[in-house]
C-alpha positions in Angstrom: 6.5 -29.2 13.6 6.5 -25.6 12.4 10.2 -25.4 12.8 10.9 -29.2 11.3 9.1 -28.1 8.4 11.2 -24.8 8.0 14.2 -27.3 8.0 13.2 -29.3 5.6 12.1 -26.6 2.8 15.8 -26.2 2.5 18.2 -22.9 2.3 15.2 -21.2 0.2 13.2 -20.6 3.6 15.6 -18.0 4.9 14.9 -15.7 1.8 11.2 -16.6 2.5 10.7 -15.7 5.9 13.2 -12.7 5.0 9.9 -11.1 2.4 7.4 -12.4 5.2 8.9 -10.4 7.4 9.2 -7.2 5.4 5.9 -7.9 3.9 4.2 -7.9 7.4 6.1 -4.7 8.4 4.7 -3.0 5.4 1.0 -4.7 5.6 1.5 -2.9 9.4 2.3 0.3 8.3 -0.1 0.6 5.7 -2.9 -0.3 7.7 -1.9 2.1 10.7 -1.9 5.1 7.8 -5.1 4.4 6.5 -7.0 3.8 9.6 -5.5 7.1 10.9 -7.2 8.5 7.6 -9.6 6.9 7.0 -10.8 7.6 10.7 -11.2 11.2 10.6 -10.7 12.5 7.3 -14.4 12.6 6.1 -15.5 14.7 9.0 -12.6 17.1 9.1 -13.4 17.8 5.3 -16.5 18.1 5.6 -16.3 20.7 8.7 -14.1 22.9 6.6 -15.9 23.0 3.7 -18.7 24.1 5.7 -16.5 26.8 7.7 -14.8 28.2 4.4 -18.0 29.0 3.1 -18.3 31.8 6.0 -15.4 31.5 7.9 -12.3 31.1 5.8 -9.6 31.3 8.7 -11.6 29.1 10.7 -11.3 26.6 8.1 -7.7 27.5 7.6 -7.0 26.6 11.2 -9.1 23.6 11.7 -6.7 22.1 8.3 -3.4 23.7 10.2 -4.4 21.3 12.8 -5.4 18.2 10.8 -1.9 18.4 8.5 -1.5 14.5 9.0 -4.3 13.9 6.5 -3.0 13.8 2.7 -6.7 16.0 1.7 -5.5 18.8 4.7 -2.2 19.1 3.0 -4.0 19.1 -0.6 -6.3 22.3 0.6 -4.2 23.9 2.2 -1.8 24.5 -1.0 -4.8 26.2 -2.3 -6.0 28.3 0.2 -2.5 29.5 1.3 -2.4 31.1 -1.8 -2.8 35.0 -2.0 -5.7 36.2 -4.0 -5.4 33.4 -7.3 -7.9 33.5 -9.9 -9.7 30.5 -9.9 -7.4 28.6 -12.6 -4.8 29.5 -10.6 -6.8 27.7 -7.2 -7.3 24.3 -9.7 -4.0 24.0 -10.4 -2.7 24.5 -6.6 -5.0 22.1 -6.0 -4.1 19.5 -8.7 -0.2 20.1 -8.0 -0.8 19.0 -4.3 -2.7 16.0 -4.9 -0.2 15.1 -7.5 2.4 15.6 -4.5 -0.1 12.8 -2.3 0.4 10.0 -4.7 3.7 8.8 -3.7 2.8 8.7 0.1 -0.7 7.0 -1.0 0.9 4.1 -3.3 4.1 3.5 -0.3 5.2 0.5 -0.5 3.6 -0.6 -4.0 6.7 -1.5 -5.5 7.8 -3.7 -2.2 4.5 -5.6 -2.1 4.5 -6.0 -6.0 8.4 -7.8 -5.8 7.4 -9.9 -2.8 4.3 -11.1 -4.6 6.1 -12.0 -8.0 9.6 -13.3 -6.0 7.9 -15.6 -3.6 6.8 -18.3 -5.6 10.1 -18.1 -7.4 12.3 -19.1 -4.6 9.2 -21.6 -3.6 9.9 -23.1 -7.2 13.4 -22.5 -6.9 13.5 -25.1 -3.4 11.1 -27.3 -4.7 13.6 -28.0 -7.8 17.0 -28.1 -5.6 15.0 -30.5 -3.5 14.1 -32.4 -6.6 17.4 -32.8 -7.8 18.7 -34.1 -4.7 16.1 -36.4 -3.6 17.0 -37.9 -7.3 20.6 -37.5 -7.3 20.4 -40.0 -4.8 18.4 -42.1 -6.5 20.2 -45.6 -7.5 19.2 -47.3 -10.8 19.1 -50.8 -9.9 17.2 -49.9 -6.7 13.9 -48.6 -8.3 11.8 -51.0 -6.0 13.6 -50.3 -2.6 14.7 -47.9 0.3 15.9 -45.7 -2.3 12.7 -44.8 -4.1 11.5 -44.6 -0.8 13.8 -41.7 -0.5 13.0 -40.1 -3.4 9.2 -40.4 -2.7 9.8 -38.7 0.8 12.4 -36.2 -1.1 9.7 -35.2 -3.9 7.2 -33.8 -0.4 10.3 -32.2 1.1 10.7 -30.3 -1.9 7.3 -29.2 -2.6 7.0 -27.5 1.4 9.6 -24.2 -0.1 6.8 -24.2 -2.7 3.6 -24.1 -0.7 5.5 -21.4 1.8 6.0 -19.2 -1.2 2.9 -19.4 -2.3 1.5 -18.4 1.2 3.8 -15.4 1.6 2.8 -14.2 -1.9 -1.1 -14.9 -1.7 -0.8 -13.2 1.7 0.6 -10.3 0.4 -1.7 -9.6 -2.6 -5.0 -9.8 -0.5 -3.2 -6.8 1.6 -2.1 -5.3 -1.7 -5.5 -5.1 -3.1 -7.0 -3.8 -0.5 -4.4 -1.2 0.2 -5.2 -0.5 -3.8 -9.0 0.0 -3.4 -8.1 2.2 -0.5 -6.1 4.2 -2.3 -8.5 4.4 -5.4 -11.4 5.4 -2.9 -8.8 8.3 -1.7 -8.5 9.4 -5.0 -12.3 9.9 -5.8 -12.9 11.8 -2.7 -10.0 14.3 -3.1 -11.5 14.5 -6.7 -14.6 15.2 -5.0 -14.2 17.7 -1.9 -11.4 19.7 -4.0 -13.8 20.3 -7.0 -16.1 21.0 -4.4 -13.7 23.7 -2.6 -13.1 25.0 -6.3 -16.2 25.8 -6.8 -17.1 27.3 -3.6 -13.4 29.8 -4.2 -15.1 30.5 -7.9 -18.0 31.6 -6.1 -16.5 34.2 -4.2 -14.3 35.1 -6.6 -16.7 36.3 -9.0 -18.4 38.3 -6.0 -15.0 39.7 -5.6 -14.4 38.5 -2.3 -11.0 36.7 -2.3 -10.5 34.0 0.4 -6.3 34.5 1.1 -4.6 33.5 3.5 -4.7 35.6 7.0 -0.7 35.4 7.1 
């Protein structure tokens, strides 16, 4: 059945399954990434906030280690720094998690085409199959096999829509959610980095500079 009803959506399915494919691939991806940080980050931030406080190469190392995780990465532009003033600190830090975005919002573009094409090429089948199911429509035949035809025509055409739809209402309940992960990230860089900037002021106006040990 699945593969009669592939047939009958008409040429339009091949694009369709073409953006369900590469929508899935993404939707994979995605997930793998933010289970990977979302898994571990929290602790690993919070351990090293905790370490810098008395331990600053400690902390240094424990990030070194953790460099998969876009808030490491963000810290350690910071602390690699040699002796900044605490401006200096905020805008390493800023710079860094600018430098996260693009890896945090992969694949935005891809998900947003594949939701706005999808139901374009479903409405684009469901009006080829239209105008053939009625091309072959005979006037003088309005009460015979031929509307008949058209009748089974009109819910061949519509399948290329409903697939559409699916691939595209699929992809925008991944899309969200990858969204709201990525808002969530945002906050809690926001959050543990103002944290670690106030914790480098501290120091800093003891005069004990946190550098790097390199």
């Amino acid at each position: 059945m699945p593969a009669n009803l592939f047939t009958m959506g008409g040429v339009v399915m091949w694009p369709l399954l073409g953006l369900s494919i590469l929508a899935m691939a993404l939707i994979l991806e995605r997930i793998v990434f933010w289970l990977r940080v979302m898994r571990r980050q929290e602790r690993i931030v919070r351990e090293v906030l905790l370490l810098y406080r008395h331990d600053p190469t400690g902390a240094l190392h424990k990030l070194e280690r953790n460099l998969h995780l876009p808030i490491a990465r963000i810290f350690m532009a910071a602390l690699e720094l040699e002796q900044p003033t605490p401006d200096e600190f905020r805008l390493a830090l800023e710079s860094a998690a600018q430098a996260e975005i693009p890896l945090l919002k992969r694949f935005n573009t891809a998900f947003e085409t594949v939701i706005s094409v999808s139901p374009l090429l479903g409405l684009l089948g469901t009006v080829i199959g239209l105008i053939n199911s009625f091309a072959s429509l005979r006037i003088g035949d309005l009460g015979g096999t031929s509307n008949t035809n058209v009748s089974a025509g009109i819910s061949t055409a519509l399948i290329s829509t409903a697939a559409g739809l699916v691939v595209a209402i699929s992809t925008l309940l991944f899309a969200n959610l990858f969204r709201g992960f990525y808002l969530r990230q945002i906050a809690l860089i926001q959050e543990h980095g103002g944290q670690l900037e106030l914790i480098y002021r501290r120091y800093h106006e003891r005069g004990a500079f946190y550098a790097s040990p390199r």
